[in-house]
N, C-alpha and C positions, 0 to 999 in steps of 0.2 A: 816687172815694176809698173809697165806701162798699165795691166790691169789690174793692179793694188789701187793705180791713180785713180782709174775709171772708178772702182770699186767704191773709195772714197768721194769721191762728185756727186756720184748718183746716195750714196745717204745723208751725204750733206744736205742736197736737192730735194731729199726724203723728211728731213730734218726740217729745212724751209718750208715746206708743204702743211707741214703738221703744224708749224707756229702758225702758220697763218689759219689754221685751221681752227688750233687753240682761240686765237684772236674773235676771231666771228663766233666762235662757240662763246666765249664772256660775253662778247655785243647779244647775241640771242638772248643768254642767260639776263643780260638786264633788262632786254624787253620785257621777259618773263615775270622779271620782277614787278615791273610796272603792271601788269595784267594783272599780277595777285594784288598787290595795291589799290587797283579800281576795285577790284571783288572786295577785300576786306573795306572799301568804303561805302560801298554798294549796301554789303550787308550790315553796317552800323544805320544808314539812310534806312533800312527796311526794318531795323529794331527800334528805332524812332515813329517810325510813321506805325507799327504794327501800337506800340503802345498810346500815343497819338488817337489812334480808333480805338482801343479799347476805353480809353478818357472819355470818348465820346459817346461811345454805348454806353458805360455809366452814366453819364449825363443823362443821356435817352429817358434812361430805363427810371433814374431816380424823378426824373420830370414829369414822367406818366403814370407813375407810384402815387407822387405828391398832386397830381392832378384827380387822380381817381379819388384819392381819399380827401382830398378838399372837395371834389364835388357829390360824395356821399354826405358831407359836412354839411355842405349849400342845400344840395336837396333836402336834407332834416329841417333846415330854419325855414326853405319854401313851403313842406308839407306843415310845419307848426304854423307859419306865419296867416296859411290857410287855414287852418282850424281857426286861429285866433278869431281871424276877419268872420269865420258864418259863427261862430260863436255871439259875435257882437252882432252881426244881423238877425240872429234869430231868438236872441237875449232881450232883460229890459231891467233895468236901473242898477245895482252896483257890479253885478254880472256882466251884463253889459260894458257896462264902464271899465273894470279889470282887462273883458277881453279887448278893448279899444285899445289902454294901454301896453296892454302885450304886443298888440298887432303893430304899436308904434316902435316898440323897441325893435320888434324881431326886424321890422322891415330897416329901421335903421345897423341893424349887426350884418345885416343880408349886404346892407350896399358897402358898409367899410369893410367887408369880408372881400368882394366885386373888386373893390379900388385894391388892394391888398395880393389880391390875386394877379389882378392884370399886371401889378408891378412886377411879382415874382417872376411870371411871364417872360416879361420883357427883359427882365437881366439876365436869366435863362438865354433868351435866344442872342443878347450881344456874348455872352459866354461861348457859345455855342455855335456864332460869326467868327470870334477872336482864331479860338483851335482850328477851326477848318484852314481859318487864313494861316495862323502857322506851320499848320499840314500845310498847305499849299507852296508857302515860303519854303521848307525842308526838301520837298520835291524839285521843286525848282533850283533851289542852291544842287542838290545830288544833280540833276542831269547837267547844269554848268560846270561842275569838277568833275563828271563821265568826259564830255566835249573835251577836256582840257585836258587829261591824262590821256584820252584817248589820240589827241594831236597831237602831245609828246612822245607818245607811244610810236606813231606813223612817223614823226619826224627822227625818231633814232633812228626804226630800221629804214632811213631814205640815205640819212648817213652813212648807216654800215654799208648798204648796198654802193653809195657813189663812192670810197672808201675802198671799197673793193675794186670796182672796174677804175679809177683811178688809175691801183696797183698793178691792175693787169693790163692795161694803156701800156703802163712806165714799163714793165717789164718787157712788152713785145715790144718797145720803141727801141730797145736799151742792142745795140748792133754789134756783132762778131766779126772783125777786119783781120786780112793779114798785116802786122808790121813791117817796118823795114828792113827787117830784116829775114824777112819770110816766112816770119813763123806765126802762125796761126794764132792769133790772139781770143783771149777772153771775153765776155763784154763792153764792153767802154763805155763811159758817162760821155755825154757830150754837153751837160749842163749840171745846174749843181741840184738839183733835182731827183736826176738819175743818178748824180755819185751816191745822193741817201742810198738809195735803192739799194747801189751796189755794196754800201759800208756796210745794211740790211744783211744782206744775201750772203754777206762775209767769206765769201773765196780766199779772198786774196786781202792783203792790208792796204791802206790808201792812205797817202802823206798830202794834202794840198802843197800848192806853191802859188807866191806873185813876186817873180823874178823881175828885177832891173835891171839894163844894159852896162856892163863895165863892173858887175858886181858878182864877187862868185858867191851862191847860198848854198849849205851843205842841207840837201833833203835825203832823208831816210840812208844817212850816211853814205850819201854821193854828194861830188860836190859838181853844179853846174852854173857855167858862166855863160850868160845870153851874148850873143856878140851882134848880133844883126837881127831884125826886123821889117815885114814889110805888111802895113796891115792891108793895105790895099787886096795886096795879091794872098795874106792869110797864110804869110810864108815867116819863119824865123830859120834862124841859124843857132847853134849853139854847142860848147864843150862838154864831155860829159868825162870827169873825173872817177875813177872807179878801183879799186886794186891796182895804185899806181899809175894807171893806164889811162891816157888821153885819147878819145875818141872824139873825134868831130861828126857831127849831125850837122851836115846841110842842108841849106833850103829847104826843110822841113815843113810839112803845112800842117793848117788845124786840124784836131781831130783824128791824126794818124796815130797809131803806135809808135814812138821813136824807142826801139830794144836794144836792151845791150844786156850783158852777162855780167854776173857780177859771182865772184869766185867765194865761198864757204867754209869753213873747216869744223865738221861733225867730230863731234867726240863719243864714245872715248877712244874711238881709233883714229884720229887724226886726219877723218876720208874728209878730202876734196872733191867739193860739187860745186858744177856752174848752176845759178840759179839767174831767170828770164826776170829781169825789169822793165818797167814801161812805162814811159811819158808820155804823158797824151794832154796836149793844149788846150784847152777850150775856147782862149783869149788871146789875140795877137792885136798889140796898141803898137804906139810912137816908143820904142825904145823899152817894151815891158811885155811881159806874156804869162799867164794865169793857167793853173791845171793842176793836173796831180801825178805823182809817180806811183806804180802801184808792185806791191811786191808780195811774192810767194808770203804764204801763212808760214812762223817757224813751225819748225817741226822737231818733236820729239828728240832727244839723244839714243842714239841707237844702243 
């Protein structure tokens, strides 16, 4: 029997190992998630900006297109505008006079072509200020939301990790006593901290209590009545009603096991087993004391 008991502890203990195991596995598992989350934003930021430059080489390219072929343009009114002018110089009377007026038009098409151009020019290159700047802006907003998923990212697993040694603080804090009645006890909370823990790790069941002086409370189907207190000294007294049976716990201090038996009947043979209870205080006031009684897990019908 004794190593059925054993047998059962250690995969319970095997059991607890793996949840906690599971547990940090989902916390990893959402880091992860945050890391593909930055890549799939990363990679929208670089289909933006790839297209972004391509807008921009278009631009390039159509601006030195229209530049080349305007100034094949230009150059044709300069070499006519010169023909006109040695025409007129080397001319005389209506000949003359024709090439004078040609040479006035041509040089006046030459200059509003000049003014014409420089404008295109110029809206071109505020075109071509604007995108860069909003390249710029897109870059900049991506590595702002990098910084920020990448601090939430560091800030989970800071979590998991304190989270963890937290739990493993509580657990080596968490103390194995003899009770009083010599029998080796289980772990014991000594706060309500490490009762989580223990309710956690689930051995045993756990009933609180806040008991007052002159009052009997029936906990996990025991009935116990506080009869004396001393906080000073972190001493109580008290009745423990149980299968008929009155036992007295004296002077009892904090944080002890106070044990007692408490008698069973298994079906479907009708076997009688004593099963180990245990009170353990955390709190001793003016006439009141605070804790939990902790009792065997049920078990099966044989």
């Amino acid at each position: 029997m004794t190593s059925g008991y054993t047998t059962a502890r250690n995969s319970l203990r095997l059991a607890i190992v793996y949840g906690f195991g599971l547990a940090l596995l989902c916390s990893n598992l959402y880091v992860v998630g945050q890391f593909a989350n930055v890549n799939q934003q990363l990679d929208t930021v670089k289909v933006d900006l790839e297209g972004t430059k391509t807008e921009l080489k278009d631009l390039k390219n159509a601006s030195a297109t229209s530049t080349k072929a305007a100034g094949r343009s230009l150059s044709a009114i300069r070499e006519e505008l010169q023909a006109a002018r040695d025409q007129a110089a080397t001319t005389a009377g209506e000949v003359k006079a024709g090439a004078t007026r040609r040479a006035e038009e041509l040089s006046a098409e030459l200059a509003r072509r000049l003014v014409s151009e420089q404008a295109r020019n110029e809206r071109l290159q505020t075109q071509l200020k604007r995108d860069l700047s909003q390249v710029e802006e897109a870059a900049r907003k991506a590595n702002s939301k990098l910084g920020e998923v990448s601090t939430e990212v560091i800030a989970v697993r800071t979590e998991v990790a304190d989270n963890r040694h937290r739990l493993e603080r509580t657990v080596a804090d968490l103390r194995r006593v003899k009770g009083d009645m010599g029998v080796q006890s289980g772990q014991i909370a000594t706060n309500q901290k490490e009762l989580q823990v223990l309710k956690a790790i689930g051995e045993k069941s756990y009933f609180e209590f806040d008991i007052k002086s002159k009052e009997t409370s029936t906990i996990a189907g025991v009935n116990l009545l506080l009869k004396k207190t001393d906080p000073k000294k972190f001493r109580f007294t008290l009745d423990v009603l149980a299968n008929d049976k009155k036992v007295e716990k004296k002077d009892r201090i904090i944080n002890e096991p106070v044990q007692f038996l408490v008698t069973k009947v298994r079906q479907p043979y009708s076997l009688e087993v004593n099963e180990l209870y245990e009170i353990v205080v955390n709190e001793v006031g003016k006439d009141r004391i605070k804790g939990y009684i902790a009792t065997p897990k049920p078990q099966a019908s044989i």
